[in-house]
C-alpha atoms as a printed R data frame, in Angstrom:
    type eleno elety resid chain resno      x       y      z
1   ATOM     1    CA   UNK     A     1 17.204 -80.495 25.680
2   ATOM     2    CA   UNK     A     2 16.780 -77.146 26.233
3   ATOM     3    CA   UNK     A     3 13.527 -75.651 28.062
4   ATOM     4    CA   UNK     A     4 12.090 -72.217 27.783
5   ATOM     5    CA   UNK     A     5 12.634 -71.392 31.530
6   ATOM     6    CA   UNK     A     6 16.665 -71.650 30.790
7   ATOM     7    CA   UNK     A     7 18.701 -68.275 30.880
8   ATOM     8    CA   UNK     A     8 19.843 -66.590 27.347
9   ATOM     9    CA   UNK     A     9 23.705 -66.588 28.050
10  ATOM    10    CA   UNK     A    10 25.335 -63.729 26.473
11  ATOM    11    CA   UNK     A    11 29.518 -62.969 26.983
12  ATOM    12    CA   UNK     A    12 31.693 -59.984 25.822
13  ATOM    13    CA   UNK     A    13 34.859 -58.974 26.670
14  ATOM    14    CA   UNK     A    14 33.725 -56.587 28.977
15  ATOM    15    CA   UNK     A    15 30.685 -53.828 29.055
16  ATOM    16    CA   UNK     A    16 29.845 -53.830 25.481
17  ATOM    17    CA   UNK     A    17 28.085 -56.358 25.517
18  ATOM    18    CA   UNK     A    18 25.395 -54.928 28.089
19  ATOM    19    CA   UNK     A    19 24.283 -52.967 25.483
20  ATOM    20    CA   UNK     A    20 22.629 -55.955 23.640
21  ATOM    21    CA   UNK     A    21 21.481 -57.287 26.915
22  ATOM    22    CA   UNK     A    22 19.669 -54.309 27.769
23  ATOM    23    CA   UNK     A    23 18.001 -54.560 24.494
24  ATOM    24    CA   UNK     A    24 16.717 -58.004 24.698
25  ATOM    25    CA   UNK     A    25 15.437 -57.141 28.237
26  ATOM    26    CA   UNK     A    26 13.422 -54.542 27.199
27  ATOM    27    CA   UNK     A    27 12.419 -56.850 23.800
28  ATOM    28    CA   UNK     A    28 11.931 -60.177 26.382
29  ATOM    29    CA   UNK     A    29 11.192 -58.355 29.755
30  ATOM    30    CA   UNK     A    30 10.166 -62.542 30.281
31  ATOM    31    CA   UNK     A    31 13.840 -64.115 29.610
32  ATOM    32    CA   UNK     A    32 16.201 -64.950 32.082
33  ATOM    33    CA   UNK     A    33 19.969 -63.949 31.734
34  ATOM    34    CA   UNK     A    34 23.260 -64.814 32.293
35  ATOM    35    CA   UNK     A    35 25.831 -62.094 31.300
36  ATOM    36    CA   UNK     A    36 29.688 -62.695 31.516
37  ATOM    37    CA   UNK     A    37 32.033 -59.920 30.856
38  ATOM    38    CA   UNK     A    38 35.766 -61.374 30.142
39  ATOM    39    CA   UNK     A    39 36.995 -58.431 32.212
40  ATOM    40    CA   UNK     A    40 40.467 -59.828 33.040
41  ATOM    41    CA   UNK     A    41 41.542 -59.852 29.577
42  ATOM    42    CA   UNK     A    42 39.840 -56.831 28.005
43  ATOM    43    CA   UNK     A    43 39.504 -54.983 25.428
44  ATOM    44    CA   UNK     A    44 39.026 -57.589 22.513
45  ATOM    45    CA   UNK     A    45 39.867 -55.455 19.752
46  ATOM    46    CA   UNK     A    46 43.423 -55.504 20.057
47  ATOM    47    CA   UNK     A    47 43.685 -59.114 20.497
48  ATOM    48    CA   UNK     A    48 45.113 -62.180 18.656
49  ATOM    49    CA   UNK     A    49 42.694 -64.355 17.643
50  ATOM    50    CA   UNK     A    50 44.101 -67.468 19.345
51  ATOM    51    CA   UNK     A    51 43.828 -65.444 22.231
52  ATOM    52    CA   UNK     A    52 40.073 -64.537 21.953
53  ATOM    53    CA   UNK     A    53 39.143 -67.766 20.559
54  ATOM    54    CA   UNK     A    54 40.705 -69.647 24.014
55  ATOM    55    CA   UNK     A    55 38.860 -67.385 25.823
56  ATOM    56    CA   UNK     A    56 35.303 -67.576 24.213
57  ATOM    57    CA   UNK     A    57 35.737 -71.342 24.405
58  ATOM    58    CA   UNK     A    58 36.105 -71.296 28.144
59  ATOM    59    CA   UNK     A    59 33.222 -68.930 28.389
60  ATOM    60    CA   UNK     A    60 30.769 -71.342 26.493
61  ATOM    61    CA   UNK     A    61 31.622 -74.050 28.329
62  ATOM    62    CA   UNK     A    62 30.796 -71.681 32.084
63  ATOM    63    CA   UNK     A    63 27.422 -70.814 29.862
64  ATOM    64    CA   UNK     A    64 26.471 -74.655 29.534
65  ATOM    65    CA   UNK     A    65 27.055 -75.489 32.570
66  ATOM    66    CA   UNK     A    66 24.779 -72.520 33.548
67  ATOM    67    CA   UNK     A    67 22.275 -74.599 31.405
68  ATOM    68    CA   UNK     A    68 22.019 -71.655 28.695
69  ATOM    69    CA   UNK     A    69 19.219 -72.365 25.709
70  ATOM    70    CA   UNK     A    70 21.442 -70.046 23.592
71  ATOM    71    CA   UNK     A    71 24.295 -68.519 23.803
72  ATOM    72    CA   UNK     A    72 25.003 -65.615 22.258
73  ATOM    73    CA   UNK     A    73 28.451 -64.153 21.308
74  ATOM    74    CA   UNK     A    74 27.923 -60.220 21.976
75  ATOM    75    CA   UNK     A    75 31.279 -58.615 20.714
76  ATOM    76    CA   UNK     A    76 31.670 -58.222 17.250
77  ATOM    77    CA   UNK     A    77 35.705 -58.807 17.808
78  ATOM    78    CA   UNK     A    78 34.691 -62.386 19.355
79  ATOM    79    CA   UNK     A    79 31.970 -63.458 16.743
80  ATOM    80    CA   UNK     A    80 34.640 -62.304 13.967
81  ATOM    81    CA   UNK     A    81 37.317 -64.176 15.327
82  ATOM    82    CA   UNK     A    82 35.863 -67.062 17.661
83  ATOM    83    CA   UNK     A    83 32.181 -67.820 16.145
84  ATOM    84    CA   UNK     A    84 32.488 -70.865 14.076
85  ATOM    85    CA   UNK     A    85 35.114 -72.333 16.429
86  ATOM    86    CA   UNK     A    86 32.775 -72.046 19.521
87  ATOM    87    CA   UNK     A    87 29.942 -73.460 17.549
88  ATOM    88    CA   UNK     A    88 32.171 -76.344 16.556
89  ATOM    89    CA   UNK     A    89 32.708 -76.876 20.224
90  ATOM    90    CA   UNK     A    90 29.213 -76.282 21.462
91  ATOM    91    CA   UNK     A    91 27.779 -78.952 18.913
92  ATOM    92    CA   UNK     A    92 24.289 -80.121 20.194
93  ATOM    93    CA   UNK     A    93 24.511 -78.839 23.353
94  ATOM    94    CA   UNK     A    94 23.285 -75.662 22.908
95  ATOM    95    CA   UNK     A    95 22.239 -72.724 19.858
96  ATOM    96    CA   UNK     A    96 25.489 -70.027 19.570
97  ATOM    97    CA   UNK     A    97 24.571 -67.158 17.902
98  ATOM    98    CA   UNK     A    98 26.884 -63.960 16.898
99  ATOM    99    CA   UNK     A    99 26.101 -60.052 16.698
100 ATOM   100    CA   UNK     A   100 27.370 -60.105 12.839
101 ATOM   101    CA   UNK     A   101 25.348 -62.263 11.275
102 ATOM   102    CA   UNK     A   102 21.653 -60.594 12.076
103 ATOM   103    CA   UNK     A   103 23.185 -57.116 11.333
104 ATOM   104    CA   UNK     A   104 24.519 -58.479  7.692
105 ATOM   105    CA   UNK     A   105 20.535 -60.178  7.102
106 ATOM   106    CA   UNK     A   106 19.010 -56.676  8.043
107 ATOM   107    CA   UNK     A   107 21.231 -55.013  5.549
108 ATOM   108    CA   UNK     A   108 20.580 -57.392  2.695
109 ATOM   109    CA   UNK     A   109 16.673 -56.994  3.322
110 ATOM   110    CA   UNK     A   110 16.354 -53.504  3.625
111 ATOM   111    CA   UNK     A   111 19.299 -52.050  0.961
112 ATOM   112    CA   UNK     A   112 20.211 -52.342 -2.408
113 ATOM   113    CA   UNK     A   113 22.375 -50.770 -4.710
114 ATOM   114    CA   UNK     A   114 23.683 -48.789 -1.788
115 ATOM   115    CA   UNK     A   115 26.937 -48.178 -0.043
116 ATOM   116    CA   UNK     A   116 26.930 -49.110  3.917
117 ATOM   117    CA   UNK     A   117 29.864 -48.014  6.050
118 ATOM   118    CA   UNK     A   118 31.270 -50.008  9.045
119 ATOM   119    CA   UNK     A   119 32.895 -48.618 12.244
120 ATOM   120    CA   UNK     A   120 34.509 -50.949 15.107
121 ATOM   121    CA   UNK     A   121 37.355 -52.037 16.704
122 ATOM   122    CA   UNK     A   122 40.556 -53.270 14.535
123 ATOM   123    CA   UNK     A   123 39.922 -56.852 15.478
124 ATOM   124    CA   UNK     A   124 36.728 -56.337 13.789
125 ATOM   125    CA   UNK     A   125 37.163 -53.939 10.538
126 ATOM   126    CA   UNK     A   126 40.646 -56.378  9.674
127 ATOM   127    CA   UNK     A   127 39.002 -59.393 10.215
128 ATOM   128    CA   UNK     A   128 37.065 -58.440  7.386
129 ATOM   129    CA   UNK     A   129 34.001 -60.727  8.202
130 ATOM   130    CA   UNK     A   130 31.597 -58.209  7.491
131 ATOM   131    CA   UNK     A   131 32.425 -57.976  3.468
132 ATOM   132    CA   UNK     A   132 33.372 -61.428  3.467
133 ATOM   133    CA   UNK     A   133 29.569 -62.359  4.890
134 ATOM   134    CA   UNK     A   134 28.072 -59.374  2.646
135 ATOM   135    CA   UNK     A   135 29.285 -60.363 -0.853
136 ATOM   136    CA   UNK     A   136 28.361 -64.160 -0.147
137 ATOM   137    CA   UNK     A   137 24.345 -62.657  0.761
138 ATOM   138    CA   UNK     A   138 23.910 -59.898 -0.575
139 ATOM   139    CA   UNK     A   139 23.090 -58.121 -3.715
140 ATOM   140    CA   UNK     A   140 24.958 -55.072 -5.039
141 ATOM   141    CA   UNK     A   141 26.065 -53.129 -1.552
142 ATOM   142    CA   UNK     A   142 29.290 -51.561 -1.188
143 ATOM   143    CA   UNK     A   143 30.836 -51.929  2.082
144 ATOM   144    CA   UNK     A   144 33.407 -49.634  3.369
145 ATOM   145    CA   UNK     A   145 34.750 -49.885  6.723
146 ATOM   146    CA   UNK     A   146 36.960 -47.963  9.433
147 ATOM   147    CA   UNK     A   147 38.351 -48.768 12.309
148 ATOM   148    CA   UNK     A   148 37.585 -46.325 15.063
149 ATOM   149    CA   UNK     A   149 39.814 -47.370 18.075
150 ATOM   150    CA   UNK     A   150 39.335 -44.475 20.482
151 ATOM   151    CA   UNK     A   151 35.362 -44.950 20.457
152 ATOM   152    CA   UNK     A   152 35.473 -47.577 23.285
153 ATOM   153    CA   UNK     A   153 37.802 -45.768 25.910
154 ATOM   154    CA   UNK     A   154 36.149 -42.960 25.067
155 ATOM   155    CA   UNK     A   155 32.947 -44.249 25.900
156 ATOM   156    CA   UNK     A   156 34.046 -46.165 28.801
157 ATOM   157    CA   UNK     A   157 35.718 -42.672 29.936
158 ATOM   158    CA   UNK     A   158 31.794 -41.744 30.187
159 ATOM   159    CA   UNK     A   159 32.954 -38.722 27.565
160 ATOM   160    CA   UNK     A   160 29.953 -38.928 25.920
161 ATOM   161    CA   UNK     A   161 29.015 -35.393 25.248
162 ATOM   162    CA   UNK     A   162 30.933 -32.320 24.607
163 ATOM   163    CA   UNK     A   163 33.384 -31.057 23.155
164 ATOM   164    CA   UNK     A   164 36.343 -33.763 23.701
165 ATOM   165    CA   UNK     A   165 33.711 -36.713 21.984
166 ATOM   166    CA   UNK     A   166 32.294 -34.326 19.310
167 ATOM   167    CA   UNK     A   167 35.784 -33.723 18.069
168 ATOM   168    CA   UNK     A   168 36.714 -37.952 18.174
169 ATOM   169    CA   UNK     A   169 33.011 -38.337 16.498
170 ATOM   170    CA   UNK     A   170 34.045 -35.620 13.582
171 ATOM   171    CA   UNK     A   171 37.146 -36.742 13.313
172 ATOM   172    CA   UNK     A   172 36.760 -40.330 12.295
173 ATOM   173    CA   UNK     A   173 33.458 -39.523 10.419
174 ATOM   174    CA   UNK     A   174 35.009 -37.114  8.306
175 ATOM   175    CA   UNK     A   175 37.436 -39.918  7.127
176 ATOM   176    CA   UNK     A   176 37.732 -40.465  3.477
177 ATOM   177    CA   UNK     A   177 37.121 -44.285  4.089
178 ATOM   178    CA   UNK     A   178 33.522 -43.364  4.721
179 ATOM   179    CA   UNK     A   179 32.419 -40.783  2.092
180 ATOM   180    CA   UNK     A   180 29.090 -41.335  0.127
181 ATOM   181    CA   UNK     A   181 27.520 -43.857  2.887
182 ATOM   182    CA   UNK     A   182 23.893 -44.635  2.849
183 ATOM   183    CA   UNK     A   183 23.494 -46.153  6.031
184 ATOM   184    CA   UNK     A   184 26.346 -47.046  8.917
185 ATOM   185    CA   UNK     A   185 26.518 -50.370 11.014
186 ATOM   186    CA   UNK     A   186 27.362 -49.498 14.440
187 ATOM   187    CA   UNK     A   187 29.742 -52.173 14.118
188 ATOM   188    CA   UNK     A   188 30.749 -52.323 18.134
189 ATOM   189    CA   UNK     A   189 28.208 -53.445 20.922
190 ATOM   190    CA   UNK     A   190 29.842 -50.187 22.781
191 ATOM   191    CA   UNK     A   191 28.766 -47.653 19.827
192 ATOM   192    CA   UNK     A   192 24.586 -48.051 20.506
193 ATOM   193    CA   UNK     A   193 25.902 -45.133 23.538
194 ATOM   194    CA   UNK     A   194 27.000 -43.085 21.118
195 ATOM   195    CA   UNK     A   195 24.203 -43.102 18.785
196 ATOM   196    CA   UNK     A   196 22.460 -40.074 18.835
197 ATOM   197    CA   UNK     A   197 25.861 -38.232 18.944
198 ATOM   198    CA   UNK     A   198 26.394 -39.986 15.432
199 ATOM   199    CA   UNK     A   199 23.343 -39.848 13.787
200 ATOM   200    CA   UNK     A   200 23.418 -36.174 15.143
201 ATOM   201    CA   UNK     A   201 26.757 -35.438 13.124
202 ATOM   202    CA   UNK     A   202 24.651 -37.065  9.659
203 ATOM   203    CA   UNK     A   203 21.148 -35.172 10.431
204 ATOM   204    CA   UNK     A   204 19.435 -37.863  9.022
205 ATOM   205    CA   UNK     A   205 21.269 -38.097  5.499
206 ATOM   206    CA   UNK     A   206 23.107 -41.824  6.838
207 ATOM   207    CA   UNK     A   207 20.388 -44.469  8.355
208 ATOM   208    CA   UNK     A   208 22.205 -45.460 11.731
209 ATOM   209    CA   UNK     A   209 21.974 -49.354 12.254
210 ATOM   210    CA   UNK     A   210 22.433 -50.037 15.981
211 ATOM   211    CA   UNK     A   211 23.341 -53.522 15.824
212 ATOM   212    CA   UNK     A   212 21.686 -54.363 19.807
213 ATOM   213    CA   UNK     A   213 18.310 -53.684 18.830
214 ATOM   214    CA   UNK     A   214 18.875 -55.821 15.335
215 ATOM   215    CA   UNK     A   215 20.812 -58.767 17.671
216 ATOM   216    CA   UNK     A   216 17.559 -58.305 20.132
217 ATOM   217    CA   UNK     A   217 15.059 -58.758 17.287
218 ATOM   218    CA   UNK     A   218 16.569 -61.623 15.631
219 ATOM   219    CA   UNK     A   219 17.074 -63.616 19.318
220 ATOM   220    CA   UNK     A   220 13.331 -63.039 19.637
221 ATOM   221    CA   UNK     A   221 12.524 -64.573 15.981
222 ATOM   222    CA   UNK     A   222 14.756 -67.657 17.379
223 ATOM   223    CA   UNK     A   223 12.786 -68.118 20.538
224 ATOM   224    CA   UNK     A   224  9.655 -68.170 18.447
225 ATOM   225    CA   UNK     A   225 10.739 -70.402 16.034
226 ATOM   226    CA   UNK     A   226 11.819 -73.097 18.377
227 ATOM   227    CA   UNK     A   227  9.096 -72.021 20.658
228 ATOM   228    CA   UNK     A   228 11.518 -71.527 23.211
229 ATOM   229    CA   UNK     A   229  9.901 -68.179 24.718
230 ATOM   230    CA   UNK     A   230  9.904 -67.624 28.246
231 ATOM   231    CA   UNK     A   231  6.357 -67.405 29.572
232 ATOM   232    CA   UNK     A   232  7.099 -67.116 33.023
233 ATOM   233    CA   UNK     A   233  7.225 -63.832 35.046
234 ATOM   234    CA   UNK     A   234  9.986 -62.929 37.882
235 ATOM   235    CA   UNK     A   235 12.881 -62.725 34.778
236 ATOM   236    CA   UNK     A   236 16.476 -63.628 37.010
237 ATOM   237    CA   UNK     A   237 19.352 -61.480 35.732
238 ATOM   238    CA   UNK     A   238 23.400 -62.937 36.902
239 ATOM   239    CA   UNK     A   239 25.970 -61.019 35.982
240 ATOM   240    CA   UNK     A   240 29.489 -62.852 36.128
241 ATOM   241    CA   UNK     A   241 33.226 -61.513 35.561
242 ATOM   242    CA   UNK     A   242 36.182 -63.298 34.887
243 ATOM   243    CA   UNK     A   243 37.924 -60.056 37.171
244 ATOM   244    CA   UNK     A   244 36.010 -57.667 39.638
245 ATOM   245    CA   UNK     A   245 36.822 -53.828 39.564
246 ATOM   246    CA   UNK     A   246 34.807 -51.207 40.934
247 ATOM   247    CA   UNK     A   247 34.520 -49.075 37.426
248 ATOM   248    CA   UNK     A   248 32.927 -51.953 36.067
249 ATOM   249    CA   UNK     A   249 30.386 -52.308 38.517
250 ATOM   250    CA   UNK     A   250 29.578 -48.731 38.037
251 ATOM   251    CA   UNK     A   251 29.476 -48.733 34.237
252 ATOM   252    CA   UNK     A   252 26.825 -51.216 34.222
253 ATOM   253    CA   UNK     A   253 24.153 -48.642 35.007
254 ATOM   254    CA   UNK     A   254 25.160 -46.644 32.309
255 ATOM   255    CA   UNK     A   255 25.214 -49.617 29.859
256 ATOM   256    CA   UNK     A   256 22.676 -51.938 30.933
257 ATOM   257    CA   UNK     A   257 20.364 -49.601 32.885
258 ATOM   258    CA   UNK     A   258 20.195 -50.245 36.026
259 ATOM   259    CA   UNK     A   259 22.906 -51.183 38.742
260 ATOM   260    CA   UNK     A   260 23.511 -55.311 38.830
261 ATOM   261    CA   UNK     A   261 25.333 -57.363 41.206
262 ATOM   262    CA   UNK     A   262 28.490 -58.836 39.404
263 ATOM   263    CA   UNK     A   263 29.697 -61.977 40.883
264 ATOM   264    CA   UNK     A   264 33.900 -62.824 40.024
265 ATOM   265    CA   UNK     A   265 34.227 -65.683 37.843
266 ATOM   266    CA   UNK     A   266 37.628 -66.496 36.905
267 ATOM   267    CA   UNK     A   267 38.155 -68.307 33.932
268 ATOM   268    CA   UNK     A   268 41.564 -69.688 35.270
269 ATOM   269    CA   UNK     A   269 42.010 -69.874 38.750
């Protein structure tokens, strides 16, 4: 039975996922968290989905024995390729949510008749989850999607502004694939970093959906459904790794906000 003093448990393959769990901390300053970054076998994007579906499986399983109310699947490559299969295998035990869903609900409330572009990873646009999910809820939007592969290593590079990231930013954006977009899903829990850069390149013509903040909202409309917000002050933040490196530990300030203390976690020893 799960209490409201248990820790949201959020995975990723690696960093990207901080993003989201820098957003619900500033949306629950209250809830208690524990993060694990699949660091020994990242990036995602540019795996099989056997592969990322034996890893998110073994990840759930750490999260439930860390007594996790929900777990939440915060890689759009993972909750494409692993979601229902983790939620089969979670069963009662514990609520798994994904970063797709809450973006795709968003969309259908707030568009119509429009077209919405998707960037992500290739794991992500191939999978094609997002129009498969969009023409099953929603009314009259176009989706059109690109894959933008050199977002994450460039953001991971910390090449965030300049000249180097302006031309990578321009150069996908000007793609055919997204011409006449009314709004874009950040489509990569990486891309919130690069935000301002994007929505900088569209001055203000494309509505910029950063799917953390969307993630964050719809985790707090959970907890208040199920009554399952924390009340209690002193929030405890773990951050575990399935491989330590020292870049890692020093891209957590830049994605999370402050600097955390990662503890190694292997998911095969």
């Amino acid at each position: 039975m799960a209490r409201a003093i248990d820790p949201i448990g959020i995975f990723d393959s690696g960093i990207g996922g901080m993003t989201v769990a820098k957003a619900i901390k500033e949306l629950l300053p209250k809830e208690n968290i524990v993060y694990f970054g699949d660091t020994a076998h990242l990036p995602y994007g540019d795996k099989s989905t056997a592969a990322i579906q034996a890893y998110s499986v073994k990840i759930a399983d750490i999260l439930i024995k860390e007594k996790c109310k929900v777990i939440l699947i915060a890689c759009n490559s993972a909750s494409a390729a692993a979601y229902e299969l983790v939620k089969e295998y979670v069963g009662s035990r514990t609520k798994v949510l994904n970063v797709i869903d809450p973006v795709i609900n968003y969309a259908r409330e707030r568009y119509q008749n429009t077209t919405i572009g998707l960037i992500g990873t290739k794991q992500t646009v191939n999978s094609n989850v997002y129009k498969k999910k969009m023409d099953h809820l929603a009314n009259n939007l176009e989706l059109k999607s690109l894959a933008t592969p050199l977002f994450v290593p460039m953001i991971e590079e910390g090449i965030l502004d300049g000249n180097i990231s302006q031309d990578i930013i321009r150069g996908y954006l000007t793609k055919q694939e997204l011409s006449g977009i009314q709004s874009l899903i950040l489509g990569c829990t990486h891309y919130p970093l690069i935000k301002n850069q994007i929505a900088e390149y569209y001055k203000g013509e494309v509505d910029i959906l950063d799917s953390s903040v969307i993630v964050a909202e719809a985790l707090k409309g959970y907890l208040e459904f199920h009554m399952l917000q924390n009340k209690q002050d002193g929030p405890k933040y773990r951050f575990l790794v399935s491989d330590y490196t020292r870049s890692f530990e020093e891209l957590t300030r830049l994605f999370f906000g402050e600097k955390v203390e990662l503890q190694k976690y292997p998911l095969w020893e």
